[in-house]
Each structure stands twice: as structure tokens, then as C-alpha cells.
Backbone as a chain_set.jsonl record, in Angstrom:
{"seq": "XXXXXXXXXXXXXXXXXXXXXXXXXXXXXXXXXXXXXXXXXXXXXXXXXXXXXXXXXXXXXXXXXXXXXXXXXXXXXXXXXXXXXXXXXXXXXXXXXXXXXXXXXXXXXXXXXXXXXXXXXXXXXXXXXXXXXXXXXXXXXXXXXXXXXXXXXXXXXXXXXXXXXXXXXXXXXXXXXXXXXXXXX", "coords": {"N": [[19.111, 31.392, 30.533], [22.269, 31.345, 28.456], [25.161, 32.647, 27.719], [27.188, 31.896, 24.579], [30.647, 31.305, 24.044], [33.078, 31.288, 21.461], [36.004, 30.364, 21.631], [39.546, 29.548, 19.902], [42.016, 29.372, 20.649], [43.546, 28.302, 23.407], [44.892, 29.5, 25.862], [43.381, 32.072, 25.944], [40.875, 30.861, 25.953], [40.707, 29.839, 28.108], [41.18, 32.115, 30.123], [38.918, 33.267, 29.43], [36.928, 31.044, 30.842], [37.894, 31.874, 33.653], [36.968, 34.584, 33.71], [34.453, 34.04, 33.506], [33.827, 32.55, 35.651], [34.609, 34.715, 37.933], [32.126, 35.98, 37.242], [32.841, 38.281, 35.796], [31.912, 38.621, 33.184], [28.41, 36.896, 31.448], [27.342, 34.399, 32.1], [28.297, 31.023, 30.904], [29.205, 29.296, 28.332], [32.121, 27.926, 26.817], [33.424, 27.921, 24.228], [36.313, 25.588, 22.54], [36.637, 25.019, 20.402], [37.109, 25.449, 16.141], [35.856, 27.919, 14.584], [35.019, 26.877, 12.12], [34.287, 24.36, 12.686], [31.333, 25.164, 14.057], [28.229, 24.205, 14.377], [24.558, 25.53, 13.357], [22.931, 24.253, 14.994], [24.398, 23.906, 17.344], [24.116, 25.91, 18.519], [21.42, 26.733, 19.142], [20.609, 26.959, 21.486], [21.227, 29.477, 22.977], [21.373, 32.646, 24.016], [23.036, 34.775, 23.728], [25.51, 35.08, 21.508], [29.14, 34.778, 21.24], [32.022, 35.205, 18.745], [35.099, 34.303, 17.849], [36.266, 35.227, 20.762], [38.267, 35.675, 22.488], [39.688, 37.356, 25.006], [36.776, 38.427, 26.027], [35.761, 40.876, 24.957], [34.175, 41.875, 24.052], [31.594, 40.577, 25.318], [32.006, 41.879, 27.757], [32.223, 44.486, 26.976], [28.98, 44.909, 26.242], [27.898, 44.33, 28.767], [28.963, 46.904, 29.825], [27.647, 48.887, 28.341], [25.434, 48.451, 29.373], [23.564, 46.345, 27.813], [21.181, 44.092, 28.155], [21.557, 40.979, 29.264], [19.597, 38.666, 28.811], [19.302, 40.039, 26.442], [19.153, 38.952, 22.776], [21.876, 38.393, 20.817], [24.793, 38.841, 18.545], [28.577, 38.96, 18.925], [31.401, 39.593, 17.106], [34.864, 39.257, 15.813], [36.503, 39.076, 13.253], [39.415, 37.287, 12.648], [42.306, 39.339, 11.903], [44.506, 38.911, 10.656], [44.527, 38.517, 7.669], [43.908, 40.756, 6.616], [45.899, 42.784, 7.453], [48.853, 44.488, 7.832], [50.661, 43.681, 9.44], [50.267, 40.898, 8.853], [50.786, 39.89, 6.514], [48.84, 40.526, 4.52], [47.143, 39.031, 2.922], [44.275, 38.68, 2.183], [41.397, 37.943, 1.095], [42.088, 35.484, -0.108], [43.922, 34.144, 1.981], [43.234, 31.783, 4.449], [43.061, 32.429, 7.045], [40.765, 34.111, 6.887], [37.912, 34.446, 7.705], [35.252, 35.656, 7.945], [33.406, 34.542, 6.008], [32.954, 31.698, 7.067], [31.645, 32.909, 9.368], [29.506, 34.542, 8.222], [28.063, 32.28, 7.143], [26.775, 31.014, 9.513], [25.433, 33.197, 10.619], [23.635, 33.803, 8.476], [22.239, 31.114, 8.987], [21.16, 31.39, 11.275], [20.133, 33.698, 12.097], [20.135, 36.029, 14.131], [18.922, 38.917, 15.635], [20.754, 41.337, 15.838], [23.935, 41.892, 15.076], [26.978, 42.65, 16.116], [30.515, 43.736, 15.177], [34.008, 43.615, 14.253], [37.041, 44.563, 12.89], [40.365, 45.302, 11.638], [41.053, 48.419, 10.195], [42.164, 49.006, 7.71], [41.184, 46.534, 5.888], [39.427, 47.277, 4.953], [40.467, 48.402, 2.199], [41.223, 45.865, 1.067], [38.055, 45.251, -0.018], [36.901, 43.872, 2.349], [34.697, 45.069, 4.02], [33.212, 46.05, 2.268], [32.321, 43.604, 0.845], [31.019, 42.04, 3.891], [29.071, 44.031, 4.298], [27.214, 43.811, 1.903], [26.58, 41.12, 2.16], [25.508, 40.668, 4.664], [23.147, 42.631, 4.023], [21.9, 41.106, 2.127], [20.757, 39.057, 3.363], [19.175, 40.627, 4.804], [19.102, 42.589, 6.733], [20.186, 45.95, 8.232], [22.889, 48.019, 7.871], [25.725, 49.425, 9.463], [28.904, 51.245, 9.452], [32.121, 52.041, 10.85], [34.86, 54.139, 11.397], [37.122, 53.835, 13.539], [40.073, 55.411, 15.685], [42.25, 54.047, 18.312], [42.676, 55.687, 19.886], [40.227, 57.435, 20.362], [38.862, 56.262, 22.572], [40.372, 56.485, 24.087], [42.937, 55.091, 24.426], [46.625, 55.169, 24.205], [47.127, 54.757, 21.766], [47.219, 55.109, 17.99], [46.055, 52.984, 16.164], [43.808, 51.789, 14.072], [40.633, 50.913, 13.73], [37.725, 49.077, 12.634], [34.945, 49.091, 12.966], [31.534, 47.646, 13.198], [27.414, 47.541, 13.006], [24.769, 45.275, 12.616], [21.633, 45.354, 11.862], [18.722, 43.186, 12.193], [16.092, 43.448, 9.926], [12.295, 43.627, 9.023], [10.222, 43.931, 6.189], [8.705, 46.624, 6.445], [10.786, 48.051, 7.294], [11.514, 47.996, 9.963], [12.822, 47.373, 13.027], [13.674, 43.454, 14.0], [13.196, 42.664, 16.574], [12.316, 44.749, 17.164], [9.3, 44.75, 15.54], [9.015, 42.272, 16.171], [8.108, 42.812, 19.197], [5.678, 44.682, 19.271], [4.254, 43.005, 18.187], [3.571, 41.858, 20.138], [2.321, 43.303, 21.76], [3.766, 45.327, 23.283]], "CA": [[19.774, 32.012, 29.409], [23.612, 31.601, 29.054], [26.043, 33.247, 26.504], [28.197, 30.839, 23.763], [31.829, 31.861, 23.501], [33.792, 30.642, 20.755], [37.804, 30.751, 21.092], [39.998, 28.211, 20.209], [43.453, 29.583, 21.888], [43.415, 28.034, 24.384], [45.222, 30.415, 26.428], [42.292, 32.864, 25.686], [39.433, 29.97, 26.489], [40.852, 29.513, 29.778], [40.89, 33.513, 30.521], [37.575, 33.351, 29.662], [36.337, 30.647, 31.714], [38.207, 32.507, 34.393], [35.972, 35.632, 33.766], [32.621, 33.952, 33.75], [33.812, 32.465, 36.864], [34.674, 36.014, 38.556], [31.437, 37.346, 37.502], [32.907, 39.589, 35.02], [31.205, 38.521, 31.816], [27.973, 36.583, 31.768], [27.606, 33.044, 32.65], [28.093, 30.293, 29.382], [30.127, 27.98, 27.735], [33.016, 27.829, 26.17], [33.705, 26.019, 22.554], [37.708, 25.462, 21.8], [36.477, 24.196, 18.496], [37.147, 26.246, 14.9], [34.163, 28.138, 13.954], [34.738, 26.14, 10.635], [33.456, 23.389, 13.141], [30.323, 25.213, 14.741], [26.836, 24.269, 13.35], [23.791, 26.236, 13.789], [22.234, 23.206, 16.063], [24.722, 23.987, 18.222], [23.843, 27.742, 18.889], [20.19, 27.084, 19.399], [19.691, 27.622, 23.302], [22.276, 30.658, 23.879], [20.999, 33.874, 23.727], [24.213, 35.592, 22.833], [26.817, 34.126, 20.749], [30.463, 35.355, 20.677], [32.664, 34.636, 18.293], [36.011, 34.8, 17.836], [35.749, 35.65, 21.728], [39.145, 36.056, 22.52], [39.164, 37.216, 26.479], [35.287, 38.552, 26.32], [36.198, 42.203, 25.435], [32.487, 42.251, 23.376], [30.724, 40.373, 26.247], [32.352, 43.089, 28.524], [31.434, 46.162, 26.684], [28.052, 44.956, 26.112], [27.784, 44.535, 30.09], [29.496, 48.208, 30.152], [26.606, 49.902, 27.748], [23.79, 48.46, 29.75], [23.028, 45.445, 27.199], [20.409, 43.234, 29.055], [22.221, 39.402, 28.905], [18.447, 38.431, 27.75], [18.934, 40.623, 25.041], [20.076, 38.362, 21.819], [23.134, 39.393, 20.468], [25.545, 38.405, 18.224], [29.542, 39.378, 18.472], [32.823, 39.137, 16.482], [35.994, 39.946, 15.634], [37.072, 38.038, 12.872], [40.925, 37.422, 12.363], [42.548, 40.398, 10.9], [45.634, 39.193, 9.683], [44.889, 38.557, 6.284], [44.248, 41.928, 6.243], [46.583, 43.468, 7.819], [50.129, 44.62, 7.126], [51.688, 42.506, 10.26], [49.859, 39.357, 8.313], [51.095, 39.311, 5.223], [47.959, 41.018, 4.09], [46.867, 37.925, 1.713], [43.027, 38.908, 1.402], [40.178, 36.919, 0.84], [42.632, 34.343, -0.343], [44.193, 33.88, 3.414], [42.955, 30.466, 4.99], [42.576, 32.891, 8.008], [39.863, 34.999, 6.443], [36.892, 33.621, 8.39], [33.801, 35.931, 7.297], [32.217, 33.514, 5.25], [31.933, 31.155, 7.806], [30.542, 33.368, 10.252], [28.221, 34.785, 7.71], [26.965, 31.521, 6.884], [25.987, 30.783, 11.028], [24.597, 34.494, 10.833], [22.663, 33.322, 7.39], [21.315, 30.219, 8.924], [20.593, 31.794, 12.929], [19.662, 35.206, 11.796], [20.217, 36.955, 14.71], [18.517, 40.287, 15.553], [21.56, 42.181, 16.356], [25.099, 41.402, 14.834], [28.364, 43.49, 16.057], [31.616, 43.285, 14.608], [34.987, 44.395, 14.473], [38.169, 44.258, 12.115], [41.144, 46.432, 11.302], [40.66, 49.25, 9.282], [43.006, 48.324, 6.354], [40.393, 45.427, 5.638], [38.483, 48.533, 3.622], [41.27, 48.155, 1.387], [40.547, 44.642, 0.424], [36.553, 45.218, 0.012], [36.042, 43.222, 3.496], [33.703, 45.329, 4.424], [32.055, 45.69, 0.842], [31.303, 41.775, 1.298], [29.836, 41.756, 5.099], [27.427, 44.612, 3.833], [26.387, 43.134, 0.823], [25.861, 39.874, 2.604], [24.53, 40.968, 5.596], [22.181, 42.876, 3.784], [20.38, 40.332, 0.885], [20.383, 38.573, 4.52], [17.941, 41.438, 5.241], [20.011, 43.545, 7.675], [20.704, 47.123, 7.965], [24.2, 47.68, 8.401], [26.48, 50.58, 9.526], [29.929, 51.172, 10.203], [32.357, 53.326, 10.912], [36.251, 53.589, 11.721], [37.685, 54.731, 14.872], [41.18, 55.114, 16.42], [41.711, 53.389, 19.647], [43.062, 56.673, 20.75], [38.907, 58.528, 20.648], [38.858, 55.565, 23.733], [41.476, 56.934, 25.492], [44.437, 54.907, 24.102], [47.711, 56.275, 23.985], [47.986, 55.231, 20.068], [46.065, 55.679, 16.829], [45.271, 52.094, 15.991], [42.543, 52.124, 13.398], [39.687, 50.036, 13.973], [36.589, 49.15, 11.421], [33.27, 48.597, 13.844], [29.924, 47.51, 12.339], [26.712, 46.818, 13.609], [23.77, 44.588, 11.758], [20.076, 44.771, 12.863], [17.802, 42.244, 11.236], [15.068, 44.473, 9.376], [11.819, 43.74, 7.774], [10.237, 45.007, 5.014], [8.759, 47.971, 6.587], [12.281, 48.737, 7.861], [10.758, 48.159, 11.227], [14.173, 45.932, 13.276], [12.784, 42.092, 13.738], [12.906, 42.25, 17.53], [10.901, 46.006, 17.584], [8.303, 44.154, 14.997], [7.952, 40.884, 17.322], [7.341, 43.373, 20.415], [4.805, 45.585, 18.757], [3.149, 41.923, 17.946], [2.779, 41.352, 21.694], [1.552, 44.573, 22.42], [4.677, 45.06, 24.224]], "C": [[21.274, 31.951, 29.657], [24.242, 32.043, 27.591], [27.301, 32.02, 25.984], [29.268, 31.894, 23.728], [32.842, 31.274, 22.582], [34.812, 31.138, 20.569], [38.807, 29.868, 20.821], [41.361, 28.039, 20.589], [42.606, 29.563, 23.206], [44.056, 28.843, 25.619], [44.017, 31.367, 26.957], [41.056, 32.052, 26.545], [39.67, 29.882, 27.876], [40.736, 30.625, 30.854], [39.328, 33.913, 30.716], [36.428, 32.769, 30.552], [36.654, 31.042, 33.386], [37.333, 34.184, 34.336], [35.219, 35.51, 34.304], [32.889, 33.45, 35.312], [33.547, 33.494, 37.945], [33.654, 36.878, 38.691], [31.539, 38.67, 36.341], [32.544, 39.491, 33.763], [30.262, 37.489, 32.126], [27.971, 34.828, 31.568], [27.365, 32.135, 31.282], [29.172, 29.349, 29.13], [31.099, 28.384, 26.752], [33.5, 26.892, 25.327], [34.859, 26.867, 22.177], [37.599, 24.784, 20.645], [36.797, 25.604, 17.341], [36.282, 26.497, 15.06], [34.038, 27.049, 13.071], [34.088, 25.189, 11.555], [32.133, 23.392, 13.714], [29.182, 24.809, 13.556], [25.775, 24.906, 13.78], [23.237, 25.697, 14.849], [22.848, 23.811, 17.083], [25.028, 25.197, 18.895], [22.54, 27.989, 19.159], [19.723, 28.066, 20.65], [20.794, 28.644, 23.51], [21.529, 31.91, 22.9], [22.02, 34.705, 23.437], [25.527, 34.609, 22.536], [28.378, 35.56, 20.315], [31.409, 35.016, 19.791], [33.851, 35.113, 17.991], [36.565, 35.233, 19.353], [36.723, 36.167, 22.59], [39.194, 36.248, 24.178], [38.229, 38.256, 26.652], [35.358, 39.671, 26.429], [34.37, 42.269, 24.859], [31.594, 42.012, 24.524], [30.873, 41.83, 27.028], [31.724, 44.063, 28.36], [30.321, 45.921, 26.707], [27.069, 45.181, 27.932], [28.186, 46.19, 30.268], [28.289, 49.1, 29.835], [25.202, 49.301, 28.287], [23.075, 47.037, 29.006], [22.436, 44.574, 28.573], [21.308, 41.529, 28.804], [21.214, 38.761, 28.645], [18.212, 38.791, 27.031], [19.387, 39.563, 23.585], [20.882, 39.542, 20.722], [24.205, 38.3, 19.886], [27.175, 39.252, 17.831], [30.446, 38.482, 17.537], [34.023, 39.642, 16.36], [37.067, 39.329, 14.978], [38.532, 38.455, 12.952], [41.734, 38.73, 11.663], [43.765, 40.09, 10.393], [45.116, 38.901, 8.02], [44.439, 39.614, 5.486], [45.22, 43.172, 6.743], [48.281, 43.305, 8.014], [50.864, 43.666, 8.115], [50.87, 40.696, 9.715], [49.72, 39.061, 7.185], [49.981, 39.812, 4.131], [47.407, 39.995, 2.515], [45.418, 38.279, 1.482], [42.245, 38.138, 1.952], [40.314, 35.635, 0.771], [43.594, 33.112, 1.076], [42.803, 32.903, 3.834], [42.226, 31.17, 6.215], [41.319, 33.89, 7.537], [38.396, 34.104, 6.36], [35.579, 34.075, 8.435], [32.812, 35.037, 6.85], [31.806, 32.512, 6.026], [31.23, 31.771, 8.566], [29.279, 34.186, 9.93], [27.644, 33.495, 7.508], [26.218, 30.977, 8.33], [24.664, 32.186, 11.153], [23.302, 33.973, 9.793], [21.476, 32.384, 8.11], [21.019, 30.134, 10.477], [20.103, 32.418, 12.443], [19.867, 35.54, 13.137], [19.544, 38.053, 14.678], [19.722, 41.708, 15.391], [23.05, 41.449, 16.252], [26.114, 42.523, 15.272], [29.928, 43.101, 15.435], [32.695, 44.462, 14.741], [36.385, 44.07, 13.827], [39.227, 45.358, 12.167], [40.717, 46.8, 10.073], [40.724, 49.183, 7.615], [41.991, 47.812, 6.084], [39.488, 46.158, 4.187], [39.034, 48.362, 2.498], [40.923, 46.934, 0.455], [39.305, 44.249, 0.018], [36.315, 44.055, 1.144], [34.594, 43.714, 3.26], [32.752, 45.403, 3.33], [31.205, 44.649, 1.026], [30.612, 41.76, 2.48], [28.849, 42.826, 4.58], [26.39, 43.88, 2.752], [25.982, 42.043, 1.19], [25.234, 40.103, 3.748], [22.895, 41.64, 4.823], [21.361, 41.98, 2.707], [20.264, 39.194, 2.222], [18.793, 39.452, 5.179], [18.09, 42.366, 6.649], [20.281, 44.876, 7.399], [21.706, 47.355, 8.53], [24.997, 49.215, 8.118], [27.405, 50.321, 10.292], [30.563, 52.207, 10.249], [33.746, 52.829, 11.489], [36.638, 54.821, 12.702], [39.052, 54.371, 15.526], [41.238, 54.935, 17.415], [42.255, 54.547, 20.283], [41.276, 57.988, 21.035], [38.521, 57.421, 21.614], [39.361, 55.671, 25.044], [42.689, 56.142, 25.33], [45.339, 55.136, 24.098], [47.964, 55.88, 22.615], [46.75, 55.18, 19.378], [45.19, 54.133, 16.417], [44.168, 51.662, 15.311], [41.656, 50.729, 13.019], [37.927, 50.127, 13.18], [35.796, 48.389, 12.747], [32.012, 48.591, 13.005], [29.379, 46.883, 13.337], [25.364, 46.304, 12.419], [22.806, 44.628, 12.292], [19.345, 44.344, 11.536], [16.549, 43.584, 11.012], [13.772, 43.691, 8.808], [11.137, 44.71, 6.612], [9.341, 46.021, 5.076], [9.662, 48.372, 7.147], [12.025, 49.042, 9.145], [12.386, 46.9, 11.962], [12.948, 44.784, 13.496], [12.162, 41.913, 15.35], [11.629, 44.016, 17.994], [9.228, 45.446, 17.038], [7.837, 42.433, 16.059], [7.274, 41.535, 18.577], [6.038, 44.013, 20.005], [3.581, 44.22, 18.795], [2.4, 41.705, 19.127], [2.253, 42.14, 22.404], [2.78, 44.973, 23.07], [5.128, 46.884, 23.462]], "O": [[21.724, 32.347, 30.733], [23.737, 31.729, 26.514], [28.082, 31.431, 26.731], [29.041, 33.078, 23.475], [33.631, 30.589, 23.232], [35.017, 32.047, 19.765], [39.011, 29.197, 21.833], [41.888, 26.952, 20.824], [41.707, 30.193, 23.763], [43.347, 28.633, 26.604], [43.714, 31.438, 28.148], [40.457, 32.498, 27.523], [38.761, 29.86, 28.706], [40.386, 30.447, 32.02], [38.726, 34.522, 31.601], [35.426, 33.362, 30.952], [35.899, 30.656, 34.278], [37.319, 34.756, 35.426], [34.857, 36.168, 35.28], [32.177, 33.944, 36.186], [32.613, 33.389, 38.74], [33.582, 37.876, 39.408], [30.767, 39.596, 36.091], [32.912, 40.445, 33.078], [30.696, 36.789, 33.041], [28.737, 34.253, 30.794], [26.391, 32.4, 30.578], [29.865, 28.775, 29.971], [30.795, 29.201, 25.883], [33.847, 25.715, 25.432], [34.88, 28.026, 21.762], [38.432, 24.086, 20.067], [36.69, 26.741, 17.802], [35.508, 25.728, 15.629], [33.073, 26.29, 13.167], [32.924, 25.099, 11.166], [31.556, 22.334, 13.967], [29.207, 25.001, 12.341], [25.895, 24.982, 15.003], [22.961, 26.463, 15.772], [22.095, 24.347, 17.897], [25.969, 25.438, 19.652], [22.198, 29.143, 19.414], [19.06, 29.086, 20.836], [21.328, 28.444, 24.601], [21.269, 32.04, 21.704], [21.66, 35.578, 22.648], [26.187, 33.775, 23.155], [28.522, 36.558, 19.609], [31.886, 34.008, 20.314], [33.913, 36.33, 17.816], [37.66, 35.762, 19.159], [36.379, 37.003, 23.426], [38.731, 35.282, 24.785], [38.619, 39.152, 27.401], [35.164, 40.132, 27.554], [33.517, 42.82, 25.555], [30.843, 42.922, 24.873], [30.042, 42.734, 26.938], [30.897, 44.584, 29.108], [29.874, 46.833, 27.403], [26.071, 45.85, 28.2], [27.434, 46.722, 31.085], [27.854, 49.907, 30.657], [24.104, 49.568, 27.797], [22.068, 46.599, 29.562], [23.001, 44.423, 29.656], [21.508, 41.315, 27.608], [21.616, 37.8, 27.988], [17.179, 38.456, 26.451], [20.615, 39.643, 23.621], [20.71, 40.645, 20.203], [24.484, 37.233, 20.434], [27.257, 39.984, 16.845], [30.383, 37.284, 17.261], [34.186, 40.702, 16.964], [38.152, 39.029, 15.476], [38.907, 39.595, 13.229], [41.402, 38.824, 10.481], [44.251, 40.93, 9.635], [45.889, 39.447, 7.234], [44.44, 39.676, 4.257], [45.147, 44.334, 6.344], [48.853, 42.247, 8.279], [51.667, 42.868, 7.63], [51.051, 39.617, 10.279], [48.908, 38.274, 6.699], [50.175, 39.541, 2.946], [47.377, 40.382, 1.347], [45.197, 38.172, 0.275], [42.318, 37.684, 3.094], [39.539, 34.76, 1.155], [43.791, 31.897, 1.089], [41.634, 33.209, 3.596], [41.096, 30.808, 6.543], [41.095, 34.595, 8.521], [37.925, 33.411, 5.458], [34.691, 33.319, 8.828], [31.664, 34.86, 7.257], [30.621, 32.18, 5.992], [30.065, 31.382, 8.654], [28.361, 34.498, 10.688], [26.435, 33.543, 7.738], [25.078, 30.526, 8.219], [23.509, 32.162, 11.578], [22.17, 33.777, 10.236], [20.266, 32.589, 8.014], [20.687, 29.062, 10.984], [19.114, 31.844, 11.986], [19.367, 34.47, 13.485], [19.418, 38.435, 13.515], [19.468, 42.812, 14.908], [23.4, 40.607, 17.079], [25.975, 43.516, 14.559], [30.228, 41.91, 15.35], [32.557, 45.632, 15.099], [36.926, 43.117, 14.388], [38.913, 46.375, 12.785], [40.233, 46.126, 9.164], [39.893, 49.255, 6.709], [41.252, 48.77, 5.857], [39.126, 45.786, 3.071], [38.258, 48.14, 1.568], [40.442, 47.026, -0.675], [39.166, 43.076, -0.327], [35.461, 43.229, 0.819], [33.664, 43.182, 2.655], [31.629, 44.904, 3.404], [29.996, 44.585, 1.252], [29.43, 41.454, 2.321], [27.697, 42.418, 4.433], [25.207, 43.546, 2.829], [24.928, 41.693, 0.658], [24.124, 39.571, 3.775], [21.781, 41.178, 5.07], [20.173, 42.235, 2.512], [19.475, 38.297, 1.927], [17.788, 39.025, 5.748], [17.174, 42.697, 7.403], [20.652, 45.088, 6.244], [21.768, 47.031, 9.716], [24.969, 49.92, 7.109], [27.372, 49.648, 11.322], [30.08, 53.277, 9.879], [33.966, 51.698, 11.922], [36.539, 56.048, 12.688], [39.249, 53.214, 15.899], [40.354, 55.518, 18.042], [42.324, 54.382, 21.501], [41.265, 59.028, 21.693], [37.295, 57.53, 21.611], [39.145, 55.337, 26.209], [43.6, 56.453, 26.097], [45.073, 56.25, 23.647], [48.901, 56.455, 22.061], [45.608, 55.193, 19.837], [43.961, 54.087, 16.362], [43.387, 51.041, 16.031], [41.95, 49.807, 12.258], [37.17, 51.096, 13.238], [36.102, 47.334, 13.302], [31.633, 49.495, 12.261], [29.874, 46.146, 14.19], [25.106, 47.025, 11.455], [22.75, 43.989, 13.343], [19.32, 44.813, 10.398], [16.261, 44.444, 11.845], [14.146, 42.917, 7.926], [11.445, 45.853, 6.272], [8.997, 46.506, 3.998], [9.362, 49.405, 7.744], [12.233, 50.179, 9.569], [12.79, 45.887, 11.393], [11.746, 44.962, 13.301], [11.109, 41.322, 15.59], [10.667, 44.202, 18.739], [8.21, 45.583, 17.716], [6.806, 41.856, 16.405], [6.213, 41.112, 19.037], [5.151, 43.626, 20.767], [2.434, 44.299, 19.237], [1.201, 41.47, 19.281], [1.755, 41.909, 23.506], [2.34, 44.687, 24.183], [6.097, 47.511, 23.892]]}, "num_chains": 1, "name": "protein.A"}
């Protein structure tokens, strides 16, 4: 099992392969490609996919809260300037406003377990309107919630939009509790 990281500052990609080296996030590959360039093919064999991956603060925490690295898992953290006031706050209409591709990888992986993470502002622009509504006719139950990086221990306020996605079916059972139940498990 190894974890995909997708960053394409290179600065960043090289931090990261300096992590997995160290040990301090789990062992995987690193793609300096656009998302706009990933295809689902090429996400088959990794059990957790990062995206956006930046230097592996999602891998990290997920190592911090206990996540198993055989668990599948999908992070993010798309771009926030084109919602946010140091980026010109252009929208939906911003080139950098990279949701849609990473809903359509989410669309055509499914994932059990999506996390995410934007600036707050983004509310403003109905971001988050759109990842719910598409996560969910995806068939996801989806909750978020906004927190200042100072209830972390920060010294500033920083306001940060977190969501998480679990694949559901239609007894509202998640996809990976309904495959265990199958195996007796």
C-alpha cells in the first residue's frame, strides 16, 4: 500500500519527498503534474490520495489522529485564492478554482472518505454550496464546519472551512461499514 501525493511546486514536492524519506508521512509517490493532468487510471493502486499536498500537513494529521495508512482516504486543499481577499477573490471564474477537477477524480474513484479544506470566505462565493451538492448526488454525506486556526493553538484567528465526505448507501449505512458487515467483519 503506498499514498499518491499530488503537488506541483516544486519546492513543496521536494519537501515532501524529503518527509516520506524521514519517516514522517507515509511512504508514496510524488506527481509534479496539474491535477488538470491526473486521470483516474492513475490513482488505481494508492490507497490514499492527496491532493493539492503541499508539504503533507493532511498525510501528517491523519498519522496524528491514529488513521491506519491501509485505511483509504482521500485529502485536499484546493487553492484558495480565488476566494480569498489576498487573490483577487475572482470566484468560480478564477482559472485557479480547481474543485471541479477534483470532484470529477472523486466522481470517477469514489472514495470512501473525502477531507477537505479551504478558506472560510469561499462560503461567500457558494464554494461550499457546490462541493455539497456535488459530493452529495455523488452519494456522500457531507459536513463541515469553520474553525479559527487560533481553537489549534495559533496565535491568530485565521478562518478555515473543513469538510469531510463519507460515501453512503442507501440505507445511510458508510460504503466501507456496509462492505465490512458483508464480510462478517
Amino acid at each position: 500500500m503506498s499514498a499518491y501525493y499530488n503537488e506541483h511546486d516544486q519546492h513543496a514536492a521536494a519537501w515532501l519527498r524529503e518527509l516520506i524519506q524521514a519517516g514522517e508521512i507515509p511512504a508514496g509517490d510524488v506527481d509534479e503534474r496539474s491535477i488538470v493532468d491526473v486521470q483516474p487510471a492513475d490513482l488505481a493502486r494508492y490507497t490514499q490520495c492527496h491532493f493539492f499536498a503541499g508539504i503533507g500537513g493532511w498525510s501528517y494529521a491523519l498519522r496524528l489522529a491514529g488513521w491506519p495508512t491501509d485505511r483509504p482516504v482521500w485529502t485536499g486543499s484546493c487553492p484558495c485564492q480565488p476566494f480569498s481577499s489576498a487573490g483577487k477573490s475572482g470566484g468560480g471564474g478564477d482559472p485557479r478554482h480547481l474543485w471541479p477537477t477534483w470532484h470529477r477524480l472523486i466522481r470517477e474513484c469514489r472514495p470512501p472518505v473525502v477531507f477537505g479544506e479551504q478558506v472560510e470566505a469561499a462560503v461567500g462565493h457558494g464554494w461550499l454550496d457546490l462541493v455539497c451538492d456535488d459530493l452529495e448526488r455523488e452519494g456522500y454525506a457531507v459536513g463541515a464546519v469553520g474553525l479559527p486556526a487560533a481553537s489549534v493553538g495559533a496565535p491568530h484567528i485565521r478562518q478555515r472551512l473543513w469538510f469531510v465526505a463519507e460515501g453512503v448507501d442507501h440505507s445511510g449505512r458508510g460504503w466501507r461499514q456496509h462492505e465490512s458487515s458483508e464480510r462478517g467483519v
